[in-house]
mmCIF file of the N, C-alpha and C atoms, coordinates in Angstrom:
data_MODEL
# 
_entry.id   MODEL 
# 
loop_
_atom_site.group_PDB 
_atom_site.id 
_atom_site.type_symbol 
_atom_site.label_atom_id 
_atom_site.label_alt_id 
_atom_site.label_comp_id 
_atom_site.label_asym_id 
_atom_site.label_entity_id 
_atom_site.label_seq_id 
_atom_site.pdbx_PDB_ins_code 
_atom_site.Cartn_x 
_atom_site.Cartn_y 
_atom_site.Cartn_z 
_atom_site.occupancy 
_atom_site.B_iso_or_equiv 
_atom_site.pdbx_formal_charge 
_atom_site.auth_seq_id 
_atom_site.auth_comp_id 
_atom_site.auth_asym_id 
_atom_site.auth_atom_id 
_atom_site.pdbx_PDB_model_num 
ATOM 1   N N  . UNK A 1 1  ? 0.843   -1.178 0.000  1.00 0.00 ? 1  UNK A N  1 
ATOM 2   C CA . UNK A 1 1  ? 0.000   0.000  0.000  1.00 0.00 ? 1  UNK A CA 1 
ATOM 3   C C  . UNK A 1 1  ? 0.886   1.237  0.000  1.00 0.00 ? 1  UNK A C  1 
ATOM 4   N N  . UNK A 1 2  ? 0.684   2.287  -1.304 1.00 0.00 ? 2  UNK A N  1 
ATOM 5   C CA . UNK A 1 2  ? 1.174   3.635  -0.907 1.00 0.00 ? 2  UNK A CA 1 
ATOM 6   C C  . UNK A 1 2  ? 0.614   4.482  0.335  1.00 0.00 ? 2  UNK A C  1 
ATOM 7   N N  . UNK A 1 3  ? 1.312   5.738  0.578  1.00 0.00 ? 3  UNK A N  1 
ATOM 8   C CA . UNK A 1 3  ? 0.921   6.467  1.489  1.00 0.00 ? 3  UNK A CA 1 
ATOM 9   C C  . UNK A 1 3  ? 0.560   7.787  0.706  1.00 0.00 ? 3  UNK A C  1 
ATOM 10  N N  . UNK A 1 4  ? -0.042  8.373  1.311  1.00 0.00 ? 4  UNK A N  1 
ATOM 11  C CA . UNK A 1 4  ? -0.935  9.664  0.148  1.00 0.00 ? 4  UNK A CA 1 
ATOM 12  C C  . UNK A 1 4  ? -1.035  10.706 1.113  1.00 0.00 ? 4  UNK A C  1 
ATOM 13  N N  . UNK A 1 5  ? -0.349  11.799 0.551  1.00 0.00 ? 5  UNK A N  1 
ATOM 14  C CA . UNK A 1 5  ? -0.279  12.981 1.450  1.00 0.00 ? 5  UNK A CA 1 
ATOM 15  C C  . UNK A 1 5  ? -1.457  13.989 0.643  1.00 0.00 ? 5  UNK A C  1 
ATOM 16  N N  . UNK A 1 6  ? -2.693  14.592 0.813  1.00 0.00 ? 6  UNK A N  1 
ATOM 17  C CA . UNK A 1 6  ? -3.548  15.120 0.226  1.00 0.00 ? 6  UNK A CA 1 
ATOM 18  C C  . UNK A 1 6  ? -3.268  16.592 0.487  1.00 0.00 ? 6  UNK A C  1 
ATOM 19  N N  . UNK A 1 7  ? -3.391  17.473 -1.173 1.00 0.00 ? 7  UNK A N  1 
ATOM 20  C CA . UNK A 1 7  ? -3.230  19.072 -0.182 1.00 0.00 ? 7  UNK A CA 1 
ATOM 21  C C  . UNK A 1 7  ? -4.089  19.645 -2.031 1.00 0.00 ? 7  UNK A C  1 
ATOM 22  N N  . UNK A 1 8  ? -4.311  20.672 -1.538 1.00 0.00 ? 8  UNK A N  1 
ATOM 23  C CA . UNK A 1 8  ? -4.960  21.795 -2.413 1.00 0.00 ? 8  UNK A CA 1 
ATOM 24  C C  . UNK A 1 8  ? -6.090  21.630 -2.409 1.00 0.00 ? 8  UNK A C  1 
ATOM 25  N N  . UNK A 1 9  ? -6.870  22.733 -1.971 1.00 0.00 ? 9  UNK A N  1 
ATOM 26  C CA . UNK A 1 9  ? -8.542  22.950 -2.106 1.00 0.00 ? 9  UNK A CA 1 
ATOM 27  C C  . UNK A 1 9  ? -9.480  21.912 -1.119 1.00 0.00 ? 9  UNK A C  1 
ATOM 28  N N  . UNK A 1 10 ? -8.570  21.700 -0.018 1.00 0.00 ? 10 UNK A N  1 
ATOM 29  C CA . UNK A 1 10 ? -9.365  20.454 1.165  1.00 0.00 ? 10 UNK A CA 1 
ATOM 30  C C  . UNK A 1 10 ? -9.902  22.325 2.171  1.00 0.00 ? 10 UNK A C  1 
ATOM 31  N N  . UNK A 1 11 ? -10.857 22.106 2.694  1.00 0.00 ? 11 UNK A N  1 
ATOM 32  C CA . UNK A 1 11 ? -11.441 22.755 3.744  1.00 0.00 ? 11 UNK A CA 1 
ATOM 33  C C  . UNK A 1 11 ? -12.109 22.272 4.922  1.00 0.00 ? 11 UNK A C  1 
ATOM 34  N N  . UNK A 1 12 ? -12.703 23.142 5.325  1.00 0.00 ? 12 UNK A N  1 
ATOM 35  C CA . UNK A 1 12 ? -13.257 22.297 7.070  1.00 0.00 ? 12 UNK A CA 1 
ATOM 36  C C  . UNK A 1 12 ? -14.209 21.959 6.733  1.00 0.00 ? 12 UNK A C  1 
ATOM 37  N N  . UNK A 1 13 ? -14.783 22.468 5.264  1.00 0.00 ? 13 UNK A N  1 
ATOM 38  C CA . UNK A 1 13 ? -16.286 21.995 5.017  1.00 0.00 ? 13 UNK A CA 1 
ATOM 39  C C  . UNK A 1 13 ? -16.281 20.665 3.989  1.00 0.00 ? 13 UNK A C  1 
ATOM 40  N N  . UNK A 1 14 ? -15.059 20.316 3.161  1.00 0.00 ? 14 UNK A N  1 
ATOM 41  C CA . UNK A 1 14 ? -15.005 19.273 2.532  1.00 0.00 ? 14 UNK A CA 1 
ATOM 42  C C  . UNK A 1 14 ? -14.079 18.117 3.169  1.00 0.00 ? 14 UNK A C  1 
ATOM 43  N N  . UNK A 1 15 ? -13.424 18.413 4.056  1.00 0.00 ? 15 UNK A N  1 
ATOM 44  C CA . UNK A 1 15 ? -12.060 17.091 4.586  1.00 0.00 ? 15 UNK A CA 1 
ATOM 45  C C  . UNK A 1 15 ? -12.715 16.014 5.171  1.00 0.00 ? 15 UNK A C  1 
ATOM 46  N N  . UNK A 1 16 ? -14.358 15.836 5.949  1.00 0.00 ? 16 UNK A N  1 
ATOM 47  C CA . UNK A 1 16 ? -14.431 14.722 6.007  1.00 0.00 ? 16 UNK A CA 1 
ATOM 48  C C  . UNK A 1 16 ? -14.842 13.457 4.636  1.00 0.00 ? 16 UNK A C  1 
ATOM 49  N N  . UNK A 1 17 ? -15.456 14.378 3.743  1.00 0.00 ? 17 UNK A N  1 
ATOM 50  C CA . UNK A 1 17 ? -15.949 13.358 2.212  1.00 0.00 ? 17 UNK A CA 1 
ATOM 51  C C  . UNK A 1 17 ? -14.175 13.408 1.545  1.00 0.00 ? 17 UNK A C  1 
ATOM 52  N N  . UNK A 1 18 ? -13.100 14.314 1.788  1.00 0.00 ? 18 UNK A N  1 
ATOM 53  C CA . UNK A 1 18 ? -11.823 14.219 1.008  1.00 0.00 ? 18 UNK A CA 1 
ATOM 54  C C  . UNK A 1 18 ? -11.259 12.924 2.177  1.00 0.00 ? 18 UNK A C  1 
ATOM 55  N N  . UNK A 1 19 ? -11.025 13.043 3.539  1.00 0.00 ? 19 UNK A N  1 
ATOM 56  C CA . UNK A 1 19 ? -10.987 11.609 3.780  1.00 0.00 ? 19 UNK A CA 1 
ATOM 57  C C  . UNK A 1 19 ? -11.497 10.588 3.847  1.00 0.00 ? 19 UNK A C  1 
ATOM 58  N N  . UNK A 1 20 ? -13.030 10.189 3.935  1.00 0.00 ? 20 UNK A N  1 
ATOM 59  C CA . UNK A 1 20 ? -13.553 9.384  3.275  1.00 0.00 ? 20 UNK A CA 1 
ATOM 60  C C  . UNK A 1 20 ? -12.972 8.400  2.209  1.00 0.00 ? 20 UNK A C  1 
ATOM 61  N N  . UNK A 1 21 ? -13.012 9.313  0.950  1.00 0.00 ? 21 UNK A N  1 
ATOM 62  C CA . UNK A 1 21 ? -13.311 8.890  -0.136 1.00 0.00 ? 21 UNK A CA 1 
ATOM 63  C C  . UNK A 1 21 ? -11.704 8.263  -0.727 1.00 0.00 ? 21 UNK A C  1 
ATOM 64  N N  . UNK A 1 22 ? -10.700 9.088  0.019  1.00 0.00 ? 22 UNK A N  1 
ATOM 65  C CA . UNK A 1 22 ? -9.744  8.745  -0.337 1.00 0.00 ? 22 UNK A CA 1 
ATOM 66  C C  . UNK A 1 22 ? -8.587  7.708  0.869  1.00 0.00 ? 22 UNK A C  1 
ATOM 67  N N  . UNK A 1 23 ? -9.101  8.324  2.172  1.00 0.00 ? 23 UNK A N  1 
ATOM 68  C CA . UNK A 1 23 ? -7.906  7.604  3.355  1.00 0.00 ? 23 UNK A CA 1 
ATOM 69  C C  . UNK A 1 23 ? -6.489  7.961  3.090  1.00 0.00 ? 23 UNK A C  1 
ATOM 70  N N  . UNK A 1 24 ? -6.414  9.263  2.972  1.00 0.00 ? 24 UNK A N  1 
ATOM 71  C CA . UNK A 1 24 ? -4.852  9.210  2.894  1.00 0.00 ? 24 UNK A CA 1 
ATOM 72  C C  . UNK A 1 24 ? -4.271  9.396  4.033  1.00 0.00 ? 24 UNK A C  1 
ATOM 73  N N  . UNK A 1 25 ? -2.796  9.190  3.983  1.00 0.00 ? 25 UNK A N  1 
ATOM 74  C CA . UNK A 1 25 ? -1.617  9.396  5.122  1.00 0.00 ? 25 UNK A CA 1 
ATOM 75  C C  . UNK A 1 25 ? -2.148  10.544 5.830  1.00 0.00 ? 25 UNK A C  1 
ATOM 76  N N  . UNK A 1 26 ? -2.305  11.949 5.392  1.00 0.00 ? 26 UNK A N  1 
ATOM 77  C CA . UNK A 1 26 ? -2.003  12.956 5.663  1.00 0.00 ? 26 UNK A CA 1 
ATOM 78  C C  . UNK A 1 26 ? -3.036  13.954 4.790  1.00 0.00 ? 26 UNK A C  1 
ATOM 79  N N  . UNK A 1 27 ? -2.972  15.179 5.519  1.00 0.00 ? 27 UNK A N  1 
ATOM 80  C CA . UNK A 1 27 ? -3.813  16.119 4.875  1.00 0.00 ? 27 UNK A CA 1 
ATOM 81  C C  . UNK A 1 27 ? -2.967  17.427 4.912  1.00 0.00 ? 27 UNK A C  1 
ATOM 82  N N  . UNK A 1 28 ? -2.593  18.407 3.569  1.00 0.00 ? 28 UNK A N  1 
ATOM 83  C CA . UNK A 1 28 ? -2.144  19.587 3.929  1.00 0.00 ? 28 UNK A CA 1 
ATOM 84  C C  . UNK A 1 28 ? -3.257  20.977 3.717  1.00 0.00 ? 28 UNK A C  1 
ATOM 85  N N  . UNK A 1 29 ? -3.032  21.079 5.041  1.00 0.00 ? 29 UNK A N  1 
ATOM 86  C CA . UNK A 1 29 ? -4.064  22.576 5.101  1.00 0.00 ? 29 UNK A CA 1 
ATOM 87  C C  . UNK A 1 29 ? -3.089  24.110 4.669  1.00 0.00 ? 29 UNK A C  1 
ATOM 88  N N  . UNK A 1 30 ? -3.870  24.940 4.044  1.00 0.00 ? 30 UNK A N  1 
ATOM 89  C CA . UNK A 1 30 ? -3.400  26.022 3.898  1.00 0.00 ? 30 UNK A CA 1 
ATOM 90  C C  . UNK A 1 30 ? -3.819  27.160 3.092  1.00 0.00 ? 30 UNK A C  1 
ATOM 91  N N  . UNK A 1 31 ? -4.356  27.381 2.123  1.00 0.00 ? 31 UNK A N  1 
ATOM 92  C CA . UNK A 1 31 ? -5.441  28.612 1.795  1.00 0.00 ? 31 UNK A CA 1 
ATOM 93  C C  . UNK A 1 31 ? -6.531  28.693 2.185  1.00 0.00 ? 31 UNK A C  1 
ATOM 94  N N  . UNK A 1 32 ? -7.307  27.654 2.368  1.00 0.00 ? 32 UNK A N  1 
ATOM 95  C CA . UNK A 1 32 ? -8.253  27.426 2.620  1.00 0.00 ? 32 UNK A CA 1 
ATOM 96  C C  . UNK A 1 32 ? -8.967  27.812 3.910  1.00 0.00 ? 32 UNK A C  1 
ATOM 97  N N  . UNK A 1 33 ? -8.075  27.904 4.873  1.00 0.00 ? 33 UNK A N  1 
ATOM 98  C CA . UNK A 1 33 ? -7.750  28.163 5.898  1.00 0.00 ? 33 UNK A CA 1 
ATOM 99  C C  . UNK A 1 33 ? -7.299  29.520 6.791  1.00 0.00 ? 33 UNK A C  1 
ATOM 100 N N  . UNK A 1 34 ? -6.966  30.368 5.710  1.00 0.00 ? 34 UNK A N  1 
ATOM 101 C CA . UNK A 1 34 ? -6.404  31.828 5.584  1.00 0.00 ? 34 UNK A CA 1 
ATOM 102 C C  . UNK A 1 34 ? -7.742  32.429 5.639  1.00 0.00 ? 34 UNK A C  1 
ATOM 103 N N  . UNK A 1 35 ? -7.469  33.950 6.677  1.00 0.00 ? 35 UNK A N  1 
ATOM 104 C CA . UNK A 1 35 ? -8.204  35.006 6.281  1.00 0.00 ? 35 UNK A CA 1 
ATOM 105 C C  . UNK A 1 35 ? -7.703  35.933 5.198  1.00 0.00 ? 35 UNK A C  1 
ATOM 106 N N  . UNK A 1 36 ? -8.476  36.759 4.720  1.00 0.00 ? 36 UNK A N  1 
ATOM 107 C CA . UNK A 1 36 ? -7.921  38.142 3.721  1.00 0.00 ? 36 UNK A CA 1 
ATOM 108 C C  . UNK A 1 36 ? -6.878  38.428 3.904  1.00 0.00 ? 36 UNK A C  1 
ATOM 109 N N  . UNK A 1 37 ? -6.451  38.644 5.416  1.00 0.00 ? 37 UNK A N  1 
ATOM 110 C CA . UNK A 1 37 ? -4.831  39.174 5.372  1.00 0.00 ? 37 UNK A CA 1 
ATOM 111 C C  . UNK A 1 37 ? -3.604  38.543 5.614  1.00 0.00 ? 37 UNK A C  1 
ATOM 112 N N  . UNK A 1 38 ? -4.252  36.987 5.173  1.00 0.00 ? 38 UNK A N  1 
ATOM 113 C CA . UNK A 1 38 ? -3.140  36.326 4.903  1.00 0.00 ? 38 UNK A CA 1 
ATOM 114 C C  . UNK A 1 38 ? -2.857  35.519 6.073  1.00 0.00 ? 38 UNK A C  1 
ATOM 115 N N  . UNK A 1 39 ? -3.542  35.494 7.300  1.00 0.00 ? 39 UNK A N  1 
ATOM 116 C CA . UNK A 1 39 ? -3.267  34.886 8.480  1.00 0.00 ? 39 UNK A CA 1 
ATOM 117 C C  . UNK A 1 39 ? -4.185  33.517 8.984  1.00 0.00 ? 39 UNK A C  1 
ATOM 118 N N  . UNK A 1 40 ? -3.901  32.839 9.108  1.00 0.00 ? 40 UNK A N  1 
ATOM 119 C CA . UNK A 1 40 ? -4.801  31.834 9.572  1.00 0.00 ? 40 UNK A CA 1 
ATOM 120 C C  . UNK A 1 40 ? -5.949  32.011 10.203 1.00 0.00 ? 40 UNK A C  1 
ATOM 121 N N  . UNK A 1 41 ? -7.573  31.639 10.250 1.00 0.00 ? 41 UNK A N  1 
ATOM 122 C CA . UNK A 1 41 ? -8.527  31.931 10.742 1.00 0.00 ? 41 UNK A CA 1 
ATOM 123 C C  . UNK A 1 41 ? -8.730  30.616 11.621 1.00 0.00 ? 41 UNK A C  1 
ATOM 124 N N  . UNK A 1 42 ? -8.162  31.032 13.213 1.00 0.00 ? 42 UNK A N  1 
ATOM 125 C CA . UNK A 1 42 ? -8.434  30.274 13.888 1.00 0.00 ? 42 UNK A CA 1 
ATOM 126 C C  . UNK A 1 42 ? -9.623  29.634 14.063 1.00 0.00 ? 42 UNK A C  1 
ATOM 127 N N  . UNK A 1 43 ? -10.839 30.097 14.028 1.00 0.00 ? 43 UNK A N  1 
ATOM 128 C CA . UNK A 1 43 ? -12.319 29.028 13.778 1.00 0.00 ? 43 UNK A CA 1 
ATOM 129 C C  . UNK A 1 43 ? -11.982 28.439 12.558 1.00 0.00 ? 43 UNK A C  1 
ATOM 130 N N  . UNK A 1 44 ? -11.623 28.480 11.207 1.00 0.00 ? 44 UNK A N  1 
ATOM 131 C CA . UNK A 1 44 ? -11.742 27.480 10.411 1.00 0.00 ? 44 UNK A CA 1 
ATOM 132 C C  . UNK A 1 44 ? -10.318 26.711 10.890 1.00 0.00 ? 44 UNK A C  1 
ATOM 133 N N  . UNK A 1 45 ? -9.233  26.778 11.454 1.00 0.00 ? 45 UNK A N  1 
ATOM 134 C CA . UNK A 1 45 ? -8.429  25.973 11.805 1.00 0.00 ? 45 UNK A CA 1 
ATOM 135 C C  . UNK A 1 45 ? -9.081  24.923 12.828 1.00 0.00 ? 45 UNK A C  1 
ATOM 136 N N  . UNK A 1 46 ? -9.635  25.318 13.936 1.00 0.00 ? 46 UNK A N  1 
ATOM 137 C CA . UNK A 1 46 ? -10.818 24.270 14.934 1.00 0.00 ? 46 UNK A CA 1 
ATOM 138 C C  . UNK A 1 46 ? -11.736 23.324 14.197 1.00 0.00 ? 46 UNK A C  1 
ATOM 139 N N  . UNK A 1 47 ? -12.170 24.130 13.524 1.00 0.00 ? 47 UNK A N  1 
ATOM 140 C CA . UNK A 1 47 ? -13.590 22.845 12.529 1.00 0.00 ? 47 UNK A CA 1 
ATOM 141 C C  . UNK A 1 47 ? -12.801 22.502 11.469 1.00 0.00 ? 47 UNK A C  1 
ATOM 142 N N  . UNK A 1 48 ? -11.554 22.903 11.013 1.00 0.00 ? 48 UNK A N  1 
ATOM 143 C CA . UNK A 1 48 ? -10.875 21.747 9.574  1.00 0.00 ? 48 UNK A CA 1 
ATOM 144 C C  . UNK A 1 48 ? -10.215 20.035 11.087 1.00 0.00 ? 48 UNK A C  1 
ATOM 145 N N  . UNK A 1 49 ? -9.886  21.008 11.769 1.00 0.00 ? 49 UNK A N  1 
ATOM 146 C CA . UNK A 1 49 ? -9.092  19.982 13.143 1.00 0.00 ? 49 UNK A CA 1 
ATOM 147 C C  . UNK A 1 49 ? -10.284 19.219 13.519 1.00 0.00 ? 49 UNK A C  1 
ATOM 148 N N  . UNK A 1 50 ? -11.587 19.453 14.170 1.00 0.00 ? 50 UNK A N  1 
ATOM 149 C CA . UNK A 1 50 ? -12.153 18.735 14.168 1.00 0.00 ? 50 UNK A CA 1 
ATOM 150 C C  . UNK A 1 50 ? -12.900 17.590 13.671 1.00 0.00 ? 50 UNK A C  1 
ATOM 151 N N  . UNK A 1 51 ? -12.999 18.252 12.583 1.00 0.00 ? 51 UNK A N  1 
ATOM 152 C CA . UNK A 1 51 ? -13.592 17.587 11.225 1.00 0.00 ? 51 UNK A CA 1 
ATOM 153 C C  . UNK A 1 51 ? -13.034 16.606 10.696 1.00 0.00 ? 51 UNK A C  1 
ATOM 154 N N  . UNK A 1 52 ? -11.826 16.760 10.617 1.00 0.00 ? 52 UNK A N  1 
ATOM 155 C CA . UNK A 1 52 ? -10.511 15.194 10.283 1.00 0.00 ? 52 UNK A CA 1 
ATOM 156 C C  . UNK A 1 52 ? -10.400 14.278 11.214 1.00 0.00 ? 52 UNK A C  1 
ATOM 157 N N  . UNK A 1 53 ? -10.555 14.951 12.647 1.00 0.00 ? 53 UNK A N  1 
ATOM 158 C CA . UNK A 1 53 ? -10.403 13.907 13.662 1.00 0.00 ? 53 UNK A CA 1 
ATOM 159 C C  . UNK A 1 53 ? -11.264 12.859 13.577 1.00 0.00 ? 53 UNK A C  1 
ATOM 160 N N  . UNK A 1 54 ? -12.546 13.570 13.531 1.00 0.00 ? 54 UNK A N  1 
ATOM 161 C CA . UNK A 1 54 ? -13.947 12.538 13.522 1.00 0.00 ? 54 UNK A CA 1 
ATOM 162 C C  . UNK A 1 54 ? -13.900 11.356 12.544 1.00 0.00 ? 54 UNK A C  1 
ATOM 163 N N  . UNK A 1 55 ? -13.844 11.841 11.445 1.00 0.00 ? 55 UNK A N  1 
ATOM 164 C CA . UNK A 1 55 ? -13.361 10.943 10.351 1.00 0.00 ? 55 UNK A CA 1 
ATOM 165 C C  . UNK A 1 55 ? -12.194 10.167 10.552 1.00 0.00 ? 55 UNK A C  1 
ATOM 166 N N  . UNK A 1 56 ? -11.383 10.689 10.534 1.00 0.00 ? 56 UNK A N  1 
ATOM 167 C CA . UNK A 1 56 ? -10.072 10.324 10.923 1.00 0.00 ? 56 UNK A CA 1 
ATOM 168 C C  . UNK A 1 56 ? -10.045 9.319  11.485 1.00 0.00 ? 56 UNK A C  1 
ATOM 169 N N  . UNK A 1 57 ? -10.402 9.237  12.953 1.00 0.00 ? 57 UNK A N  1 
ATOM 170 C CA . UNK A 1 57 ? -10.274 8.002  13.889 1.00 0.00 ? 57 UNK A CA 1 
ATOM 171 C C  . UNK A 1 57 ? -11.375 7.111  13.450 1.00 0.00 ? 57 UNK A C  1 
ATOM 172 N N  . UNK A 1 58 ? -12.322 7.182  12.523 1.00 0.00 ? 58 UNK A N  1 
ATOM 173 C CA . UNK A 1 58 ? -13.548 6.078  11.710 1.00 0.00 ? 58 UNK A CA 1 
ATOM 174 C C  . UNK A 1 58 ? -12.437 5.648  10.850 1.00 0.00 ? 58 UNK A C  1 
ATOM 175 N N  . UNK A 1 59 ? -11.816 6.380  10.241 1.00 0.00 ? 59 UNK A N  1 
ATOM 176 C CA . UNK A 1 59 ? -11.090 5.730  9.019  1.00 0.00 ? 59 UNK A CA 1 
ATOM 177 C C  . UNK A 1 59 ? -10.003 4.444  9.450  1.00 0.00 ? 59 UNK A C  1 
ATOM 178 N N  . UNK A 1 60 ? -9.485  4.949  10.586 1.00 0.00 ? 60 UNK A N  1 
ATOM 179 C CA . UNK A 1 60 ? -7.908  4.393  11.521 1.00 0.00 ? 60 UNK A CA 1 
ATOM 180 C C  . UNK A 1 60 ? -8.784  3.105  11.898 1.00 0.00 ? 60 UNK A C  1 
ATOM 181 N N  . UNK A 1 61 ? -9.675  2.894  12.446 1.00 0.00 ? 61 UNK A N  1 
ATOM 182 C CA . UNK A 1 61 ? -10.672 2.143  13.273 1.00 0.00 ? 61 UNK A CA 1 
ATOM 183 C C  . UNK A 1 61 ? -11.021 1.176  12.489 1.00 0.00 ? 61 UNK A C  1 
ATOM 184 N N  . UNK A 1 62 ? -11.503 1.558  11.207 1.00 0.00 ? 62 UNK A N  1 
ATOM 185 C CA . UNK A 1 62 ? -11.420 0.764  10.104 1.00 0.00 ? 62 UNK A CA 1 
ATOM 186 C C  . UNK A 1 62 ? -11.054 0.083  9.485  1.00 0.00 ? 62 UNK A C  1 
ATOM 187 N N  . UNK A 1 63 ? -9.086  0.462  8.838  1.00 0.00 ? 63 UNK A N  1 
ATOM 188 C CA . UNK A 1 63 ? -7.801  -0.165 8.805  1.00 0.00 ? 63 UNK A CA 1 
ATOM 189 C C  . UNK A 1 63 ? -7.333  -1.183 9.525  1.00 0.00 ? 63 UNK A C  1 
ATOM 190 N N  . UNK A 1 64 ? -7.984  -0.885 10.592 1.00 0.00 ? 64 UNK A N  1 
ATOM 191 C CA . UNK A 1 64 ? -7.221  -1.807 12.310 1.00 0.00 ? 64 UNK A CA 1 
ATOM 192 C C  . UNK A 1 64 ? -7.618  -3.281 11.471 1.00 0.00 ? 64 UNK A C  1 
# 
């Protein structure tokens, strides 16, 4: 089995159907995630974090 690092255009509102559908290694966050001035928007950093976890540990749970 490869390992799959996922990045571009994942958000807090799509990362649980992007892990789902795919199960990869890893997820990279980063525009998506930005306010206007370029700084991270801590509420969408909480619900992209939450949002993977949930899934996340279904997916891990799964694998086992």
């Amino acid at each position: 089995m490869t390992s799959v690092f996922l990045a571009g255009g994942i958000t807090p509102e799509n990362i649980k159907q992007t892990i789902e559908g795919v199960h990869p290694y890893g997820v990279d966050v980063n525009t998506c995630t930005k306010e206007s001035n370029g700084f991270k928007d801590p509420e969408k950093l909480r619900l992209f974090i939450r949002n993977a976890k949930e899934v996340g540990s279904r997916c891990h749970a799964y694998a086992q």
